[in-house]
Backbone as ProteinMPNN parsed JSONL, in Angstrom:
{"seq_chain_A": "XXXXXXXXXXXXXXXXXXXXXXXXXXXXXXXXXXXXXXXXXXXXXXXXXXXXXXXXXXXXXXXXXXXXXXXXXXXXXXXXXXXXXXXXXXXXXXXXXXXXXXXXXXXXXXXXXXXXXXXXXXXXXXXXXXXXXXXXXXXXXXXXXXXXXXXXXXXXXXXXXXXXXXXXXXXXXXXXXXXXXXXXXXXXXXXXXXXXXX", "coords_chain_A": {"N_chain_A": [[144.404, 27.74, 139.654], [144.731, 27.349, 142.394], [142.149, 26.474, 143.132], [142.134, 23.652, 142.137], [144.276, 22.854, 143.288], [143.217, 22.149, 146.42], [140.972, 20.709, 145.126], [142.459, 18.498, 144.863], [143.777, 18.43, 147.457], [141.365, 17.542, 148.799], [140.864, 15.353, 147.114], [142.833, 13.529, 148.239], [141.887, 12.974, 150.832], [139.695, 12.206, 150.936], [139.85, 9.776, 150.27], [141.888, 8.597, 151.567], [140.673, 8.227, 153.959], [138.796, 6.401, 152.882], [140.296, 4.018, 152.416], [140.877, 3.372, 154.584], [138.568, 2.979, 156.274], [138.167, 0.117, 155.299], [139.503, -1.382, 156.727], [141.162, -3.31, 157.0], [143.253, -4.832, 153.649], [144.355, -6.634, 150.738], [146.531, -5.758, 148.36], [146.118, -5.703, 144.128], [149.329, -5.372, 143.355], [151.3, -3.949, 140.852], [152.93, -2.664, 140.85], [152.979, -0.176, 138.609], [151.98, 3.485, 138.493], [149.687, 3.904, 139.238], [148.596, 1.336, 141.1], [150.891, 2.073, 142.471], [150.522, 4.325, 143.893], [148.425, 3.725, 145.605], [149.452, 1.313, 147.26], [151.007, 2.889, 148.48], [149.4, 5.016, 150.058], [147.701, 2.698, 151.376], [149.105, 1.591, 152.856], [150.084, 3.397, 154.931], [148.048, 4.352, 156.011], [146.586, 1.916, 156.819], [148.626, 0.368, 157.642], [149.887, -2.697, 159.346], [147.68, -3.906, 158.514], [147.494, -4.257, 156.017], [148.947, -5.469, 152.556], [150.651, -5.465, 149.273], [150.398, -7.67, 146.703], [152.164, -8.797, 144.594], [151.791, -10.433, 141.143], [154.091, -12.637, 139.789], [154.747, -13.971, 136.947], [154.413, -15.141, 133.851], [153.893, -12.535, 132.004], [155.424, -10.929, 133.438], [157.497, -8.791, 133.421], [161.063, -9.293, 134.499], [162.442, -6.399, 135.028], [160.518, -5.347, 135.537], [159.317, -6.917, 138.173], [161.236, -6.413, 139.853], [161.512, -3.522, 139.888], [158.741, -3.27, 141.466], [159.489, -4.541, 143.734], [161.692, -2.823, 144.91], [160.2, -0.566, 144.91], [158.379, -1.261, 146.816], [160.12, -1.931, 149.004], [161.973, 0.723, 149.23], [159.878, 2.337, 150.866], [158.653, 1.037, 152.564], [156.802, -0.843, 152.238], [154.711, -3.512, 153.144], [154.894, -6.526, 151.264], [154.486, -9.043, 149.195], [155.634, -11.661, 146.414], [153.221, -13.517, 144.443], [153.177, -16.329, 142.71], [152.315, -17.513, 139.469], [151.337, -19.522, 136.611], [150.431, -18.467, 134.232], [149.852, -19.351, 131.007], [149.442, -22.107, 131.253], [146.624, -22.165, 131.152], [143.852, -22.477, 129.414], [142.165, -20.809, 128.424], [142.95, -18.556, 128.241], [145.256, -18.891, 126.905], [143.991, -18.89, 124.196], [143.902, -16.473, 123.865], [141.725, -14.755, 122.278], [139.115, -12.151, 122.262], [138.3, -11.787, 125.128], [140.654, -12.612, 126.873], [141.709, -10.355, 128.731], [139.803, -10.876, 130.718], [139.939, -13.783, 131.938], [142.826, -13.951, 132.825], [142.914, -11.776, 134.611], [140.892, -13.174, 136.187], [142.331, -15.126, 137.469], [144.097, -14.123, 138.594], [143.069, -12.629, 140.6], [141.867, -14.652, 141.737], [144.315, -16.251, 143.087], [144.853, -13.986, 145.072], [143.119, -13.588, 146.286], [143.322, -16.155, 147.49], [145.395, -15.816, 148.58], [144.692, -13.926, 150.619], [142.45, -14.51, 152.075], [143.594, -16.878, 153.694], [145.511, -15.491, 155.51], [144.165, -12.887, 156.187], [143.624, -10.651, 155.537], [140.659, -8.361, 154.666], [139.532, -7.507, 152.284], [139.822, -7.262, 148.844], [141.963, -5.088, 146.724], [141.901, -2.908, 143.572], [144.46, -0.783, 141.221], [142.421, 0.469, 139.641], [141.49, 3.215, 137.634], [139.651, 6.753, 137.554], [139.283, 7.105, 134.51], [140.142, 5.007, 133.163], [138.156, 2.625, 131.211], [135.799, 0.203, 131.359], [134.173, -0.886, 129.288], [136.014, -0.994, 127.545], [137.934, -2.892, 128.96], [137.672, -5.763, 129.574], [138.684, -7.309, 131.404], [138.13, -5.767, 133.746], [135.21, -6.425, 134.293], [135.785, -8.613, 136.228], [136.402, -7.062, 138.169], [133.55, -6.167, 139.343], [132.232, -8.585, 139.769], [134.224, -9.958, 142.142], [133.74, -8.398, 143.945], [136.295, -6.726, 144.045], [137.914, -3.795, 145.418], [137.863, -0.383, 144.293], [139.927, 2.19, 145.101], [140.696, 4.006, 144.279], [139.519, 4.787, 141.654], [136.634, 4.807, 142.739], [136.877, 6.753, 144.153], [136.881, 9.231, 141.954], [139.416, 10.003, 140.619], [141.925, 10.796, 138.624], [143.878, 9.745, 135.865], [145.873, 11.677, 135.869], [145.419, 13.029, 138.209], [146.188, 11.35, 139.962], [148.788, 11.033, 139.375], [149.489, 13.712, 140.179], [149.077, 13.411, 142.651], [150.846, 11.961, 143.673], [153.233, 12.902, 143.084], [153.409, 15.401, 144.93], [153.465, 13.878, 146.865], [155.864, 13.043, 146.878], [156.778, 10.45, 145.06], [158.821, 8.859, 143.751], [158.218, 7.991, 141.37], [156.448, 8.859, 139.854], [155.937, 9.927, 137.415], [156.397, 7.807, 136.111], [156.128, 5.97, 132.95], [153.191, 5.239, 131.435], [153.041, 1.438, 131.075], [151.927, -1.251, 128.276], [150.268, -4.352, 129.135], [152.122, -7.333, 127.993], [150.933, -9.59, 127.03], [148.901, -8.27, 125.517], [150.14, -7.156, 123.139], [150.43, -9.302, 121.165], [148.771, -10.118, 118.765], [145.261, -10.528, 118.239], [143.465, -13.509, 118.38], [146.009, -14.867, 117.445], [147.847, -17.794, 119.274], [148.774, -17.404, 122.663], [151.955, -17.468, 123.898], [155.327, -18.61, 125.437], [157.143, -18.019, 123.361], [155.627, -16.366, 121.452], [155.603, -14.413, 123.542], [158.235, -13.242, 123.543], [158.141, -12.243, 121.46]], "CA_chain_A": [[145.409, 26.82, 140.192], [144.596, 26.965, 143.645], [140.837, 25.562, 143.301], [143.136, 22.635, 141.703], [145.04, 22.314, 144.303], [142.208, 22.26, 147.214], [140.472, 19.797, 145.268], [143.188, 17.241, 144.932], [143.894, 17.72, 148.11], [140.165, 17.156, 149.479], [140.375, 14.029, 147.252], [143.523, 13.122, 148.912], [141.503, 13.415, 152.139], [138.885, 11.108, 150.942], [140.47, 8.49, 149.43], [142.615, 8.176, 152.573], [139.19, 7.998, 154.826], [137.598, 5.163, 152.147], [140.563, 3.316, 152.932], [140.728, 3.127, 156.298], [137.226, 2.4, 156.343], [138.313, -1.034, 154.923], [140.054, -1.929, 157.746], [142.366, -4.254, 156.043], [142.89, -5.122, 152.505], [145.278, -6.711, 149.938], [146.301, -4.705, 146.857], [146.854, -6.535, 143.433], [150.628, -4.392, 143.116], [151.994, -4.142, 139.657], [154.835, -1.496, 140.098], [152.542, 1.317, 137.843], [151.87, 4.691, 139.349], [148.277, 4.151, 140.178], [148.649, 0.972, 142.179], [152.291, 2.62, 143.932], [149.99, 5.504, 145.287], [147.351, 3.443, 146.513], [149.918, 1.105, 147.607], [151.803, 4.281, 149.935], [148.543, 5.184, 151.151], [147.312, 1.749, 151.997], [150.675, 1.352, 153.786], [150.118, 4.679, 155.934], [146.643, 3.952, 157.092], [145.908, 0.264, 157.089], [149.723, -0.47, 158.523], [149.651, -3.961, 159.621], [146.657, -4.75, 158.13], [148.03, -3.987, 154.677], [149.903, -5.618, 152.14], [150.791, -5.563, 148.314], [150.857, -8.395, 146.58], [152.64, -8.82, 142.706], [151.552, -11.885, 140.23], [154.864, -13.369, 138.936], [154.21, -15.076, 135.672], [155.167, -15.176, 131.978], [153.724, -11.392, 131.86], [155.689, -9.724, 134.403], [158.849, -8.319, 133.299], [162.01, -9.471, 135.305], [162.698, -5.705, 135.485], [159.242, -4.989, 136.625], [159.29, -7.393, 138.939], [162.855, -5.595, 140.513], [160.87, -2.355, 140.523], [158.243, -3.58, 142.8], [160.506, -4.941, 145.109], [162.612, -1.553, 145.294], [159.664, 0.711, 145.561], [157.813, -1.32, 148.484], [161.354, -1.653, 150.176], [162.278, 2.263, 149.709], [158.784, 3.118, 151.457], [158.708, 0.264, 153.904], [155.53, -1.014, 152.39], [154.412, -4.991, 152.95], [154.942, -6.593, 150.091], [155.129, -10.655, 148.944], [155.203, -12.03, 145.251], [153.178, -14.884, 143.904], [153.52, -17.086, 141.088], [151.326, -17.446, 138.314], [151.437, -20.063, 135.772], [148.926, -18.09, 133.183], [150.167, -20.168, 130.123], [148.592, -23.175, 131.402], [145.147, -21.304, 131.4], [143.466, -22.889, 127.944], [141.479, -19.773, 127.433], [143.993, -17.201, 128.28], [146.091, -18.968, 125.724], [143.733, -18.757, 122.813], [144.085, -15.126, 122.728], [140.459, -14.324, 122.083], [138.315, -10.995, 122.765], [137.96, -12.332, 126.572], [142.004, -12.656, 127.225], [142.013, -10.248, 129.736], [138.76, -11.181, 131.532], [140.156, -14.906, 131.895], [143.957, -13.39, 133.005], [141.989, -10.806, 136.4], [140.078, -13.705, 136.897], [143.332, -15.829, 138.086], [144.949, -13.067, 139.424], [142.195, -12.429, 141.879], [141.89, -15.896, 142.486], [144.988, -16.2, 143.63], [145.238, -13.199, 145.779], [141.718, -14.026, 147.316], [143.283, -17.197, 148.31], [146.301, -15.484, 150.03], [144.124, -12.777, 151.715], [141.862, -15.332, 153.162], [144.963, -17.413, 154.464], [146.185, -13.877, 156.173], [142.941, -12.477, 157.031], [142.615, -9.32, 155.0], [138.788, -8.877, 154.572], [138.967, -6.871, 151.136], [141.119, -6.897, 147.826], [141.789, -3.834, 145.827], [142.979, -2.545, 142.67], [144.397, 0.081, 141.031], [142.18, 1.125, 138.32], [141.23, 4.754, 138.006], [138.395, 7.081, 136.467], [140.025, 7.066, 132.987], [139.977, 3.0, 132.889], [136.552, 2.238, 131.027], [135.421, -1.209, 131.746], [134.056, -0.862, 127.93], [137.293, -1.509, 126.68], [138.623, -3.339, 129.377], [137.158, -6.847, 129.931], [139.185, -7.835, 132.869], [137.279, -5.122, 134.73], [134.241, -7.531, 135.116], [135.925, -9.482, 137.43], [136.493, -6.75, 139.948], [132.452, -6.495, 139.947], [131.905, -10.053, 140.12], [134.533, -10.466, 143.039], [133.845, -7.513, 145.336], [137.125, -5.607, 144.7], [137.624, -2.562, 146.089], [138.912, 0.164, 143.504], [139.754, 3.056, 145.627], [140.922, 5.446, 143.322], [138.057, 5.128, 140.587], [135.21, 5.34, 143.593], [136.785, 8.332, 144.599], [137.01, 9.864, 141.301], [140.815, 10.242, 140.599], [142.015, 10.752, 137.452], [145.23, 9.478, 135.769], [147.045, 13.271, 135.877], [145.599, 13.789, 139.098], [147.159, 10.068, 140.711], [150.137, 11.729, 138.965], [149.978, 15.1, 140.611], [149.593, 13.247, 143.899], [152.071, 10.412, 143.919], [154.711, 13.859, 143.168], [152.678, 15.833, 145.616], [153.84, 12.847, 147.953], [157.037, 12.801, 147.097], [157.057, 9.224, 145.389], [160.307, 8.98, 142.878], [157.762, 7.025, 140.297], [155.188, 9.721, 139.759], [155.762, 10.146, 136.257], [156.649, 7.092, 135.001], [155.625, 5.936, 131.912], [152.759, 3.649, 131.723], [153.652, 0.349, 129.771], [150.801, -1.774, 128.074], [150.712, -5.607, 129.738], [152.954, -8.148, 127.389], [150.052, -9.858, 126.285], [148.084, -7.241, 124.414], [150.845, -6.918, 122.054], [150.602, -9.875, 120.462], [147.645, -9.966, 117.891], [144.083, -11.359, 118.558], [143.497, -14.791, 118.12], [147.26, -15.459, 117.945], [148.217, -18.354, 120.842], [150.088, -17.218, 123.68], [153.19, -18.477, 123.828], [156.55, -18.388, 125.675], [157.65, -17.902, 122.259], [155.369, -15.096, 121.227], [155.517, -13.184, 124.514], [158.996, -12.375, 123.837], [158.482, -11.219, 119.924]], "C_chain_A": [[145.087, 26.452, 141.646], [143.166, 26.23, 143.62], [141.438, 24.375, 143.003], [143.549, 22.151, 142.822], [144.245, 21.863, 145.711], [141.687, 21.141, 146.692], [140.857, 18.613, 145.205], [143.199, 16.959, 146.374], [142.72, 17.309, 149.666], [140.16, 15.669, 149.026], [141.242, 13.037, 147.769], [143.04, 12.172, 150.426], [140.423, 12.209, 152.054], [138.691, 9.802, 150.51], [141.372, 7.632, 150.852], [141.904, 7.678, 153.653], [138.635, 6.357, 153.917], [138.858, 3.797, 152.53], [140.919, 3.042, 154.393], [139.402, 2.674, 156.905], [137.273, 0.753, 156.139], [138.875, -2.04, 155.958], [141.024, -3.117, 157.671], [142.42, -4.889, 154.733], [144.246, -5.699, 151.796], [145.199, -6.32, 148.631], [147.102, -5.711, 145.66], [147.819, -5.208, 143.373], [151.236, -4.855, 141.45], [153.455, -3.326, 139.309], [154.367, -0.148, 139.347], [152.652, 2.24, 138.644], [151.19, 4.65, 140.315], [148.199, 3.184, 141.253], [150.118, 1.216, 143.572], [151.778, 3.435, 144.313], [149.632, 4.395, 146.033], [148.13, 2.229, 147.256], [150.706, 1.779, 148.982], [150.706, 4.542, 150.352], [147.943, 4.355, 151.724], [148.246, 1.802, 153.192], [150.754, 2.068, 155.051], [148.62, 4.992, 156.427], [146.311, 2.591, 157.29], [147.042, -0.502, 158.267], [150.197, -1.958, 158.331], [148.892, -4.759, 158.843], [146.367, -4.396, 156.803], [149.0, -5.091, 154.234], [149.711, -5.651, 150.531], [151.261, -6.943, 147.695], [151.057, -8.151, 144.431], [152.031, -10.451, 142.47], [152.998, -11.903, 139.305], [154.43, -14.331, 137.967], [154.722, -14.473, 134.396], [155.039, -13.547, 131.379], [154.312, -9.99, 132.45], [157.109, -9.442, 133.448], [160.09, -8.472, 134.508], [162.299, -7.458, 136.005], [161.703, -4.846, 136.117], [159.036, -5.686, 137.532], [160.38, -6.54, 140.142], [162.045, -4.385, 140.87], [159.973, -2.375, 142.033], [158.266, -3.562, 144.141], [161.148, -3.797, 145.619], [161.027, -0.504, 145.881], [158.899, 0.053, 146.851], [158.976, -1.323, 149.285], [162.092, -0.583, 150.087], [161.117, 2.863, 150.874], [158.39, 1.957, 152.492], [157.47, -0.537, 153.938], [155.315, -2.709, 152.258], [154.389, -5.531, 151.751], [155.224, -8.339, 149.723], [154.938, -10.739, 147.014], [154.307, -13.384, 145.502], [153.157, -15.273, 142.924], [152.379, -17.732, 140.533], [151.239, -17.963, 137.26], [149.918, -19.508, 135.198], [148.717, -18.823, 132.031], [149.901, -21.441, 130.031], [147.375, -22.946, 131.742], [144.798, -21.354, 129.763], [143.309, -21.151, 127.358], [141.85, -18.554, 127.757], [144.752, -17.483, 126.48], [145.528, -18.825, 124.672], [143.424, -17.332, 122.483], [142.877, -14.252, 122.18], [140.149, -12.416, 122.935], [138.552, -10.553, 124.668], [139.474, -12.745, 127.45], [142.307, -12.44, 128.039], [141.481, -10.472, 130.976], [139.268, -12.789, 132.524], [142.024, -14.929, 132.775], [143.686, -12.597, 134.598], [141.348, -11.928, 136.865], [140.99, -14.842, 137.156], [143.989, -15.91, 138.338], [144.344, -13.126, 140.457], [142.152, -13.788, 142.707], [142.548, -16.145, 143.544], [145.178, -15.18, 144.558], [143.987, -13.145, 146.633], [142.413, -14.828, 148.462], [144.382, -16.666, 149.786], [145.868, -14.832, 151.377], [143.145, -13.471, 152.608], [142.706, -15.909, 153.981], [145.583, -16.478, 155.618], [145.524, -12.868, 157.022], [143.138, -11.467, 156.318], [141.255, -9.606, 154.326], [138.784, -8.17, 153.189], [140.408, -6.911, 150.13], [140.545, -5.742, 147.194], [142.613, -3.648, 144.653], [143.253, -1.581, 142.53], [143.621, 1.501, 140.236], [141.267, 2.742, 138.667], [140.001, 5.228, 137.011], [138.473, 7.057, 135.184], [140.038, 5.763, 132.519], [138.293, 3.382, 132.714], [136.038, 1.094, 130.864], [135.013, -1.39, 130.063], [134.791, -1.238, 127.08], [138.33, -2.22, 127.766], [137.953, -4.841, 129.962], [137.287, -7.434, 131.406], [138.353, -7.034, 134.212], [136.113, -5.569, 135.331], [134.716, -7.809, 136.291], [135.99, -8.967, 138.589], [135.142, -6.164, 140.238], [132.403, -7.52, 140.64], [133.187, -10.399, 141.482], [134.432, -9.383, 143.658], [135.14, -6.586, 144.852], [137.278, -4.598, 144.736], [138.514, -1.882, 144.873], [139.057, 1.595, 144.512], [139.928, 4.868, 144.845], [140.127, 5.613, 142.197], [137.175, 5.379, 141.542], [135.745, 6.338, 143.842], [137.53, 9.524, 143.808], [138.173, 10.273, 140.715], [141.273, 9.749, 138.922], [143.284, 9.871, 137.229], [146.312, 10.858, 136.082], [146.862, 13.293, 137.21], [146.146, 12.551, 140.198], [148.55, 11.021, 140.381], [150.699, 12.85, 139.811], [149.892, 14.464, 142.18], [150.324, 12.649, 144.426], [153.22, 11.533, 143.496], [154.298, 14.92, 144.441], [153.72, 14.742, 146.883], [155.234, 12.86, 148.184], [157.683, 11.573, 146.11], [157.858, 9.378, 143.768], [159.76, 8.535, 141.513], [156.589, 7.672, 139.559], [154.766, 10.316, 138.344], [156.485, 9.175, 135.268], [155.824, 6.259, 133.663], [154.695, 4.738, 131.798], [152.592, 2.407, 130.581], [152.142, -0.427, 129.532], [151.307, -3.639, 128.687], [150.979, -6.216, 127.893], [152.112, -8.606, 126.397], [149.082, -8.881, 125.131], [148.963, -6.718, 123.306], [151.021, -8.124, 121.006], [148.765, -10.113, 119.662], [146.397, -10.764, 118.212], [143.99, -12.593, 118.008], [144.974, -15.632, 117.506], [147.53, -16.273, 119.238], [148.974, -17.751, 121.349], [150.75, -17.746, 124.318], [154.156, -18.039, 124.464], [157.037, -17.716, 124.441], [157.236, -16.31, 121.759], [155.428, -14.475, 122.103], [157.161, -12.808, 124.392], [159.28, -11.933, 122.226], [158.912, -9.902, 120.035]], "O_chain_A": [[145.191, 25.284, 142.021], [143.188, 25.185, 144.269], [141.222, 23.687, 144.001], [143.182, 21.072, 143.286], [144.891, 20.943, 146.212], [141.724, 20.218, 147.505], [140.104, 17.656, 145.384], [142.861, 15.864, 146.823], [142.953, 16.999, 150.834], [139.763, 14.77, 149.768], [140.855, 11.873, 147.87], [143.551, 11.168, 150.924], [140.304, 11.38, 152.957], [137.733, 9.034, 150.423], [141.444, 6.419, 151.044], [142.384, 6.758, 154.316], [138.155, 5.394, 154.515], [138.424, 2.7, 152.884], [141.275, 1.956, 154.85], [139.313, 2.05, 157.963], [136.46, 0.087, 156.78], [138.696, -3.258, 155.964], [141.494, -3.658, 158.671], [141.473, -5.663, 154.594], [145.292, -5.245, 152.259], [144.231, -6.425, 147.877], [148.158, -6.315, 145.849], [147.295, -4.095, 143.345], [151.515, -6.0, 141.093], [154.347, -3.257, 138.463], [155.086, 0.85, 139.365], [153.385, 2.055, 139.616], [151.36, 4.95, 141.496], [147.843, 3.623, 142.347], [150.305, 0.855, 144.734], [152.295, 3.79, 145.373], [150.311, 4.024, 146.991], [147.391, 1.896, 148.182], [150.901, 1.302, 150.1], [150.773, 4.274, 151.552], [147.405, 4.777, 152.748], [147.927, 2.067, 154.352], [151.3, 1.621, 156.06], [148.296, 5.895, 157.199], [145.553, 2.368, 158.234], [146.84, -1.315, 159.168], [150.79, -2.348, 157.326], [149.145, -5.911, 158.492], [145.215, -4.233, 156.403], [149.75, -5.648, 155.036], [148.536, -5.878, 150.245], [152.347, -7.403, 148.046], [150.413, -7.639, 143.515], [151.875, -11.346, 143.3], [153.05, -11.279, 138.246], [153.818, -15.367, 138.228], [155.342, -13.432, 134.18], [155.81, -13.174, 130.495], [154.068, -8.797, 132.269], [157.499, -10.392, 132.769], [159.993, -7.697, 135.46], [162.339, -7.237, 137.215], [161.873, -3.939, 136.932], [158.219, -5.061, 138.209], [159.967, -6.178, 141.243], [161.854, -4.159, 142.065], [160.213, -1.875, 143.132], [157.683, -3.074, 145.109], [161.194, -3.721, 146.847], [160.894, 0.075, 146.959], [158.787, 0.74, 147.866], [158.893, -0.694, 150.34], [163.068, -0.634, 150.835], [161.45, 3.742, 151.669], [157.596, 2.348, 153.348], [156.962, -0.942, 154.984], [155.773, -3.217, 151.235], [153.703, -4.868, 150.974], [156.312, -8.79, 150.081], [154.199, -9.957, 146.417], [154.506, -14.169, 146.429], [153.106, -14.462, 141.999], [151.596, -18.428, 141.179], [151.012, -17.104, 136.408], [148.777, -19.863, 135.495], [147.541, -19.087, 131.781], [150.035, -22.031, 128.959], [146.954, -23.559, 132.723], [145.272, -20.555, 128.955], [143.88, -20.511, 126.475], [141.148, -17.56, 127.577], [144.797, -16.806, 125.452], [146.33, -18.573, 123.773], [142.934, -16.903, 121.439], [143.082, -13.142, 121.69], [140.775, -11.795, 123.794], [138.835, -9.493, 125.226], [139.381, -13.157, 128.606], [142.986, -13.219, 128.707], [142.084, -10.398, 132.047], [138.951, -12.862, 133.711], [142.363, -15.996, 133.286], [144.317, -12.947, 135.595], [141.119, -11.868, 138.073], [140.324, -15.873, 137.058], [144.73, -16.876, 138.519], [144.908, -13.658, 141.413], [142.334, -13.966, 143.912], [142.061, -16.286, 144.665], [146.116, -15.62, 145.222], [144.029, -12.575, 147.723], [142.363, -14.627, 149.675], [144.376, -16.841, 151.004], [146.257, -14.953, 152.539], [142.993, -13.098, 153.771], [142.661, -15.499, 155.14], [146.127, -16.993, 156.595], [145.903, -12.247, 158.015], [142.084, -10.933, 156.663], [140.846, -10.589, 153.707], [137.626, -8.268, 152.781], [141.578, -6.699, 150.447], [139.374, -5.385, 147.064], [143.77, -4.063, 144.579], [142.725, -0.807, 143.328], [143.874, 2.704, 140.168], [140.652, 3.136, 139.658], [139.486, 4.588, 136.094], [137.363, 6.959, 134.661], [139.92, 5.564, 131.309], [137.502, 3.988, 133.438], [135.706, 1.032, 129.681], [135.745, -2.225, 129.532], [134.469, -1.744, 126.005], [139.529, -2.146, 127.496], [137.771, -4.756, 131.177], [136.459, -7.839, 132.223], [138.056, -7.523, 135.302], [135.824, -5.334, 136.504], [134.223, -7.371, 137.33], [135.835, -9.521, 139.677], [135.134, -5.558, 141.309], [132.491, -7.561, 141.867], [132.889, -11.518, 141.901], [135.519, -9.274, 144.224], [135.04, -5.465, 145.352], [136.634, -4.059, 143.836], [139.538, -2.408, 144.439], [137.948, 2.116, 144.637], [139.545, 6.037, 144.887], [140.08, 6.76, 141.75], [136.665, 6.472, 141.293], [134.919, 7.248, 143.768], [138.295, 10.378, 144.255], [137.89, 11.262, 140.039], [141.022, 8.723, 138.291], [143.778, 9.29, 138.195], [147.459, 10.746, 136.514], [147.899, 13.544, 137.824], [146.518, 12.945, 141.303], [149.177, 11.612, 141.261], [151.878, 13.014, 140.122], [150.643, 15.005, 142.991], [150.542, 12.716, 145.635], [154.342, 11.03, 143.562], [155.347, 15.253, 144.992], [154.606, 15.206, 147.6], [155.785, 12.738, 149.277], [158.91, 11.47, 146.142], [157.361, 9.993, 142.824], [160.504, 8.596, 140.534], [155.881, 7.055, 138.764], [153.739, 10.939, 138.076], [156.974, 9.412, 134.163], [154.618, 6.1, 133.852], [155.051, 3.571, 131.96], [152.094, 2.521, 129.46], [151.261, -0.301, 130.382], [152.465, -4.052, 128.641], [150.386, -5.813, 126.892], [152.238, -8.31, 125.208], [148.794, -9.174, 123.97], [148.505, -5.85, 122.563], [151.737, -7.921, 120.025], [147.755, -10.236, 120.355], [146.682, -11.924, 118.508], [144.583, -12.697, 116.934], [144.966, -16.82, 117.183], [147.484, -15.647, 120.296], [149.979, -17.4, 120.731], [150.425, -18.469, 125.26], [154.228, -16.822, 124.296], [157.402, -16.566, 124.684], [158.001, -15.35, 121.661], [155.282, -13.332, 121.669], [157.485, -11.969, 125.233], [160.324, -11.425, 121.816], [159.133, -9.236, 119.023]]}, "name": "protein", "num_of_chains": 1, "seq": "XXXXXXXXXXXXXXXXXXXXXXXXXXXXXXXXXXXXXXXXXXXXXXXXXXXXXXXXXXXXXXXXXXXXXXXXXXXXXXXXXXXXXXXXXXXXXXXXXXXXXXXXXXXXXXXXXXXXXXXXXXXXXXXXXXXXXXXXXXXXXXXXXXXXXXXXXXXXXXXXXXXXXXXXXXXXXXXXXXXXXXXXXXXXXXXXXXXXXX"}
């Protein structure tokens, strides 16, 4: 137990160093676990030169959207939405293999454009060592645009985000993680207003 504990909180230690190294960054924010750590620790080393941003669009959940908002304004952490017409995105809508690749890649877009506008020099996500790009398409895109994952480069599991986001304190540390809207409706099915709320 205690080697456990030592090495979380070495990777605590170096996760908190890789960002600060960045010297300012914007985080795509979704409200999950993994981007509300790296969200609280952006927040408590970057400061200023931090902020979280959410994608409002046909995929968010009104009451995930509300979360968001509550946990960056319990912890005091920067925070804006933007809006996201994905449903006018041909080849999102046809639902194909490539769904989510086509979905990250106009997320990022958009949160490129803000962070240039703003001046943070780096975006980041949340994804962790347990995310396998193998089965996750959308993961391309954060090769192909530079973004920073801080908690997969510095090895962090899903249990052990878990054990440090309660470790921290943070009220959300074991909540349950939901699959996005879209992946519930069947492959090569259109996506639709209609079908996203089957």
């Amino acid at each position: 137990m205690e080697t456990k504990a030592i090495s979380l909180q070495n990777k605590e230690a170096a996760l908190r160093q890789s960002i600060r190294a960045l010297g300012s960054a914007a985080l795509a924010f979704s409200g999950g676990v993994d981007s509300a750590l790296l969200a609280y620790l952006s927040s408590q080393e970057l400061g200023d030169s931090f902020t979280a941003v959410t994608i409002d669009s046909p995929l968010l959940l009104p009451e995930d959207a509300a979360e968001c908002v509550h946990f960056t304004t319990t912890y005091g952490i920067s925070h804006t939405m933007l809006s996201m017409d994905i449903l006018a995105n041909a080849n999102f809508v046809r639902n194909d293999e490539l769904r989510c690749y086509y979905c990250k890649q106009e997320i990022f877009e958009i949160i490129d454009k803000y962070a240039g506008a703003y001046g943070f020099a780096h975006l980041m996500d949340g994804s962790n060592l347990d995310d396998q790009p193998s089965r996750r398409p959308g993961m391309q895109v954060l090769a192909q645009r530079g973004i920073r994952s801080p908690l997969r480069e510095n090895a962090l599991t899903k249990a052990e985000i878990r054990a440090l986001a309660k470790k921290l304190g943070l009220y959300l540390w074991d909540k349950q993680s939901d699959s996005c809207l879209a992946t519930r409706i069947p492959q090569g099915t259109p996506i639709t207003s209609a079908t996203l709320c089957l």
